[in-house]
C-alpha positions as CSV (number, residue, x, y, z in Angstrom):
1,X,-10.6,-12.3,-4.8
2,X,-11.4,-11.0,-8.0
3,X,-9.8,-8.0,-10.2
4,X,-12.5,-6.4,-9.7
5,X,-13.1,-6.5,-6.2
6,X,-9.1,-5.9,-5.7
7,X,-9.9,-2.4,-8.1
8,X,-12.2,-1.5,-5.7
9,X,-10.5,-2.1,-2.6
10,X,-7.2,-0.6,-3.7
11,X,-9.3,2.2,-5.1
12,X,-10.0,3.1,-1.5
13,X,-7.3,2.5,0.1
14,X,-5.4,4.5,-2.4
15,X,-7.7,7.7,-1.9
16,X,-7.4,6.8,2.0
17,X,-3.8,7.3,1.6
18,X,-3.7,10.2,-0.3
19,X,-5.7,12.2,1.8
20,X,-3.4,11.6,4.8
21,X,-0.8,12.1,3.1
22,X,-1.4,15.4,1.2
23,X,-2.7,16.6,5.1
24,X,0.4,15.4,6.5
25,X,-0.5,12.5,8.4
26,X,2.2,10.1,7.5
27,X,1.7,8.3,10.7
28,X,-1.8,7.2,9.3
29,X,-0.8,7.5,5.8
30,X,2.4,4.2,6.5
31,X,-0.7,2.6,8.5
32,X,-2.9,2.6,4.7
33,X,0.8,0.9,2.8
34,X,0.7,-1.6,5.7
35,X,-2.9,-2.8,4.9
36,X,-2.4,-2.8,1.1
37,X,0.5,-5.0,1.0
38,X,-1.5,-7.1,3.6
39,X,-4.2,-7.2,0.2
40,X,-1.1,-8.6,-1.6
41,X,-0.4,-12.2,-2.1
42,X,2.3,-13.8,0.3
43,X,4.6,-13.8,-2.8
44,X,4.8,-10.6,-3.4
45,X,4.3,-8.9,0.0
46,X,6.7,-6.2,0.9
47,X,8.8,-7.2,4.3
48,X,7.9,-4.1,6.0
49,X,10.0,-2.5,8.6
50,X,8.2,-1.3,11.8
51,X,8.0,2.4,12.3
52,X,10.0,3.1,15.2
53,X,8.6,6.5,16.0
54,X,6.6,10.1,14.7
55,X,9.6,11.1,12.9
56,X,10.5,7.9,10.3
57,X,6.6,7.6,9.1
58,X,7.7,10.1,6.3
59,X,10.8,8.6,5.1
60,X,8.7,5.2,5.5
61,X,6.1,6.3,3.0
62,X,8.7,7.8,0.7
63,X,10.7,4.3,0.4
64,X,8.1,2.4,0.4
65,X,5.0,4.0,-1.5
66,X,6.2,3.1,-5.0
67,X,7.2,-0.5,-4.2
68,X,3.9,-0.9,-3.1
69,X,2.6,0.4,-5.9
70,X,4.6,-1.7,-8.0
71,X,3.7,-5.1,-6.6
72,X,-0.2,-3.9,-6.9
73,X,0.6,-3.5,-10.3
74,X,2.2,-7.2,-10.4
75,X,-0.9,-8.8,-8.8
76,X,-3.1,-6.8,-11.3
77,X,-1.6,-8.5,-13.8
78,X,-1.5,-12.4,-11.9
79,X,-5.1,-11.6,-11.6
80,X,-5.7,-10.6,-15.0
81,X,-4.2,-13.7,-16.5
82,X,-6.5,-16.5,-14.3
């Protein structure tokens, strides 16, 4: 995949994600980190923890948002460098 077509799918999974999340749908809104660390090389992957219920999507999101953003970052830059 190219950096540009990586841009343009993080792009939209990134507004996906904010929109569920700013309505409150953190169910949906783990569902989007899920698929965009599936976009991430084995390497860097995050080792997700399964939601368990309702109730832990929001402290999912919150733990794991950022580190996700993070290793989108570090592909970026692999990607970048080829």
């Amino acid at each position: 995949m190219s950096l540009q077509e990586f841009d343009a799918l993080i792009d939209k999974m990134t507004l996906a994600f904010e929109y569920v999340d700013n309505l409150g749908q953190y169910i949906d809104a783990a569902k989007v980190l899920f698929q965009m660390n599936e976009q991430l090389p084995d390497d860097i992957q995050l080792s997700l923890e399964e939601l368990e219920n309702s109730e832990t999507a929001k402290s999912f999101i919150m733990q794991y948002h950022s580190e996700i953003k993070s290793a989108i970052t570090q592909y970026r830059q692999r990607l970048m460098n080829y």
